[in-house]
NUDO-477581 format. One line per field, with one value per atom (N, C-alpha, C): residue number from 0; residue in one letter; x, y, z. Coordinates in steps of 0.2 Angstrom, whole numbers, always signed. Last residue first. Example, Ala and Ser with C-alpha at 12.3 -4.5 7.8 and 13.67 -1.06 7.14 Angstrom:
resi = [1, 1, 1, 0, 0, 0]
resn = [s, s, s, a, a, a]
u = [+64, +68, +64, +66, +62, +66]
v = [-11, -5, +0, -28, -22, -16]
w = [+35, +36, +39, +39, +39, +39]
//
This chain:
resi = [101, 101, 101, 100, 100, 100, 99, 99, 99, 98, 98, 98, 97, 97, 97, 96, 96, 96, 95, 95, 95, 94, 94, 94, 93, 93, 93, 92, 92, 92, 91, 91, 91, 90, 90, 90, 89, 89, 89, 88, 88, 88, 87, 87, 87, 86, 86, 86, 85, 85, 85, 84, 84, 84, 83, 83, 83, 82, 82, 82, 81, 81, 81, 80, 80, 80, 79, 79, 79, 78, 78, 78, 77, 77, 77, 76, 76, 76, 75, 75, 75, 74, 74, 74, 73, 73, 73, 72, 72, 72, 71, 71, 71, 70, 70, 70, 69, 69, 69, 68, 68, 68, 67, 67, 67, 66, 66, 66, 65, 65, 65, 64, 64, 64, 63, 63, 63, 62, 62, 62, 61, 61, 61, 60, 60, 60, 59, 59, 59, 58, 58, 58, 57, 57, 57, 56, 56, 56, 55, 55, 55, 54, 54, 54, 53, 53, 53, 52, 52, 52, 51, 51, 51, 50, 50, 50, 49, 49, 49, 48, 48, 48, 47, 47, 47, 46, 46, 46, 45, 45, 45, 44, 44, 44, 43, 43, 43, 42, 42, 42, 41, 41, 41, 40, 40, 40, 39, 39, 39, 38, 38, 38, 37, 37, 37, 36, 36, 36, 35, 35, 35, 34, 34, 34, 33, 33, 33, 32, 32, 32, 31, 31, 31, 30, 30, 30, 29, 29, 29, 28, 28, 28, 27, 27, 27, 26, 26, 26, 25, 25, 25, 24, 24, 24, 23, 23, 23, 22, 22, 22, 21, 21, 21, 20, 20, 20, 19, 19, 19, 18, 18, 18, 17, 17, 17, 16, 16, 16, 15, 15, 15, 14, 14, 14, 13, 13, 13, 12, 12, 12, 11, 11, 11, 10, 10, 10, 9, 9, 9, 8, 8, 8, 7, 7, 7, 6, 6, 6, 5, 5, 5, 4, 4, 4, 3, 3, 3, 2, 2, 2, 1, 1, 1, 0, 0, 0]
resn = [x, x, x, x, x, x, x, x, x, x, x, x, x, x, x, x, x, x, x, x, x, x, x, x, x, x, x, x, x, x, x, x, x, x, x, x, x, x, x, x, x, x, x, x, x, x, x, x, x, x, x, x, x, x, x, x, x, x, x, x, x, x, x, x, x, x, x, x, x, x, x, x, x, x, x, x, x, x, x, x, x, x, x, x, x, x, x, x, x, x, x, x, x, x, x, x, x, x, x, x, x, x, x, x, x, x, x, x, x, x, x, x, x, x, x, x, x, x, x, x, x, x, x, x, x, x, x, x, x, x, x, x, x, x, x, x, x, x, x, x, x, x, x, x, x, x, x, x, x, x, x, x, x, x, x, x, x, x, x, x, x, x, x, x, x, x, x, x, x, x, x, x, x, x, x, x, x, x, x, x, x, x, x, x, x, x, x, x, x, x, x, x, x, x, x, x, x, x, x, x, x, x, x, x, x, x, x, x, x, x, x, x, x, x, x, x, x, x, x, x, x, x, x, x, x, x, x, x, x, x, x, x, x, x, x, x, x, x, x, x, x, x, x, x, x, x, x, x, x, x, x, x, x, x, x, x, x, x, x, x, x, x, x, x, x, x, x, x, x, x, x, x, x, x, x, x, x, x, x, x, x, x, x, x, x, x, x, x, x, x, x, x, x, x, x, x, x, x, x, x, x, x, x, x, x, x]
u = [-287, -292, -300, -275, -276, -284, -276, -272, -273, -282, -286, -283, -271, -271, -275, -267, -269, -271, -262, -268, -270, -256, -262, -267, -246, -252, -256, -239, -242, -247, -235, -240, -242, -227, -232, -238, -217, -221, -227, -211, -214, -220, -204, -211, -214, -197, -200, -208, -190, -190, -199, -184, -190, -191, -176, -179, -186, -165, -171, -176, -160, -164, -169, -156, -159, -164, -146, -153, -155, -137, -142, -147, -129, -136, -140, -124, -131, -135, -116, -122, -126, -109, -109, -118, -103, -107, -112, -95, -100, -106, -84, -90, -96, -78, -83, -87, -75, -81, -83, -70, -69, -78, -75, -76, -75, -67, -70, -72, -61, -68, -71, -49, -54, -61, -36, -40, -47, -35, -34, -38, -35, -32, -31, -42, -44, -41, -32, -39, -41, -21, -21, -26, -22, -26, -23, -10, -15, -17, +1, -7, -12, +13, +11, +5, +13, +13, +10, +26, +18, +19, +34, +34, +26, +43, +39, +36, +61, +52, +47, +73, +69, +60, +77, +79, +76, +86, +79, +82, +88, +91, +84, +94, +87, +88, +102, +103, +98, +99, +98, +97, +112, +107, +105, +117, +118, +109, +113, +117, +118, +113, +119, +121, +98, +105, +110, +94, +93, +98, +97, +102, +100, +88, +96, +101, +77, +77, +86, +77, +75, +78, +76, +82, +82, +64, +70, +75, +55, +57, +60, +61, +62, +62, +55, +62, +62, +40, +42, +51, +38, +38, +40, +41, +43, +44, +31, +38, +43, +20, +20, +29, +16, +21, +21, +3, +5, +9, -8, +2, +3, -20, -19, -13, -27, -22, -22, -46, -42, -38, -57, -51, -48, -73, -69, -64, -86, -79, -75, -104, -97, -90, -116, -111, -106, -133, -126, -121, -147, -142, -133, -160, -154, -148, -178, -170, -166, -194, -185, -180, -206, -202, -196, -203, -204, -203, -205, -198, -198, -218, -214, -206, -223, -224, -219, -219, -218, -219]
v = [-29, -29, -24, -27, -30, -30, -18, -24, -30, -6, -9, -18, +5, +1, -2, +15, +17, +11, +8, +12, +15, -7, -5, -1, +2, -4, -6, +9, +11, +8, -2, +4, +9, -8, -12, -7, +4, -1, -5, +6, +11, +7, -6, -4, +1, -5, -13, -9, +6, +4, +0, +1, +7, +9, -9, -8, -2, -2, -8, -8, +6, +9, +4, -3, +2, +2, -9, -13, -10, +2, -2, -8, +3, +8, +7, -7, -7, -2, -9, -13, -12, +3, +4, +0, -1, +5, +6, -12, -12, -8, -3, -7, -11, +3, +7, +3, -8, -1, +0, -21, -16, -10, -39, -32, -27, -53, -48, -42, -62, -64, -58, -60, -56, -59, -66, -70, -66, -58, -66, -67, -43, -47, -52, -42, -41, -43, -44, -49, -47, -35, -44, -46, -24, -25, -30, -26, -20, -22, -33, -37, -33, -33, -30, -32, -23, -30, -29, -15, -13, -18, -10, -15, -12, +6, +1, -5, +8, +10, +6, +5, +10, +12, -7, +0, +5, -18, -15, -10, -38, -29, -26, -43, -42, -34, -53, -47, -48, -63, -61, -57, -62, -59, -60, -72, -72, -68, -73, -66, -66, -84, -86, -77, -84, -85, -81, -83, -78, -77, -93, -88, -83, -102, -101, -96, -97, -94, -96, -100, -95, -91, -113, -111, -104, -116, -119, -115, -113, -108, -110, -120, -112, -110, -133, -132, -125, -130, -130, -129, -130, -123, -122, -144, -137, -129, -148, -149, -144, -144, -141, -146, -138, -142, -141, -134, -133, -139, -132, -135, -132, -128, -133, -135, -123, -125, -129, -120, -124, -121, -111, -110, -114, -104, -107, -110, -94, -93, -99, -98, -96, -95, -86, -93, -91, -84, -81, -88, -90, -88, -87, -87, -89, -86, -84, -82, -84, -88, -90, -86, -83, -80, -85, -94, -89, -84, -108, -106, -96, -108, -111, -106, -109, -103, -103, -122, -116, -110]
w = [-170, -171, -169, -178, -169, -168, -188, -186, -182, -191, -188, -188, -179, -185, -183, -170, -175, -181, -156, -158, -164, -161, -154, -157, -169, -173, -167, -161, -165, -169, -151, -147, -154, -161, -155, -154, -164, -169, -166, -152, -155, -160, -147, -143, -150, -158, -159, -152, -155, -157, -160, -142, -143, -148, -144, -139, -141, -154, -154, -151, -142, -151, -152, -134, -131, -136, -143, -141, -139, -145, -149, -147, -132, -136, -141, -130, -125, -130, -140, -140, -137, -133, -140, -141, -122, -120, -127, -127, -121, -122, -131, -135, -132, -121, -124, -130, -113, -111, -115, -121, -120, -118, -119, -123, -120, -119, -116, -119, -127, -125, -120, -131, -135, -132, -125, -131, -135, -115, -115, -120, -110, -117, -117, -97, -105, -112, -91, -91, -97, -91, -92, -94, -85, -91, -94, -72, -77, -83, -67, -68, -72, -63, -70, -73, -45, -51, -58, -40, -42, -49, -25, -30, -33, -24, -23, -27, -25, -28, -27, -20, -17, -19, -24, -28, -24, -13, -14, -20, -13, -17, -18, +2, -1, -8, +12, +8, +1, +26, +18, +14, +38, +35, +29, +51, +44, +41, +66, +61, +56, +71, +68, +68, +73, +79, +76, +58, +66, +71, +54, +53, +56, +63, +64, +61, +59, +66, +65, +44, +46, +55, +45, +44, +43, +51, +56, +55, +42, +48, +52, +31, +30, +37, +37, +37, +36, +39, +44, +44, +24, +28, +34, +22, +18, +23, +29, +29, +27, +23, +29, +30, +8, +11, +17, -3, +5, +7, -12, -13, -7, -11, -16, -15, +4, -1, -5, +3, +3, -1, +6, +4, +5, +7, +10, +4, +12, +7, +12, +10, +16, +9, +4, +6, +7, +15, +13, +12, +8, +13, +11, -2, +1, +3, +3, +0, +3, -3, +1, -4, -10, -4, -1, -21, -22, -17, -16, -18, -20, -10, -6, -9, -22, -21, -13, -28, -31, -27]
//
């Protein structure tokens, strides 16, 4: 036990395996990649001019309601805070004003 008390653990690696990695797959794209290279055939790519910007904004929070918004967050902390001091108020008041405790 006291062996576990000063150890700290070491840093953990990040390691990433593909799950769907075709390496045939990829090697054809880049064969047929470098011929339309040769060739000059271009892939005409429609741009608008605006930059791309993914529709990921505030997904996370709406998947089913298991996450709570900031401000109800901000809400419960300050009721347990209340509690919190509270419950000491009442402790530290039968301590010293009450012959309670004995």
């Amino acid at each position: 036990m006291i062996g576990r008390f000063f150890h700290t653990p070491g840093a953990k690696k990040f390691g990433i395996t593909p799950r769907f990695w075709d390496p045939d797959k990829e090697a054809r794209d880049e064969r047929e990649r470098r011929i339309k290279e040769e060739m000059g055939i271009v892939d005409e790519k429609v741009d608008d001019g605006r930059p791309y910007r993914p529709n990921v904004k505030g997904q996370f929070r709406s998947q089913g309601g298991l996450s709570r918004t900031s401000e109800d967050a901000r809400r419960s902390q300050s009721r347990r805070l209340i509690w919190i001091i509270l419950i000491l108020a009442l402790v530290l008041y039968l301590f010293f004003y009450s012959d309670f405790l004995g």
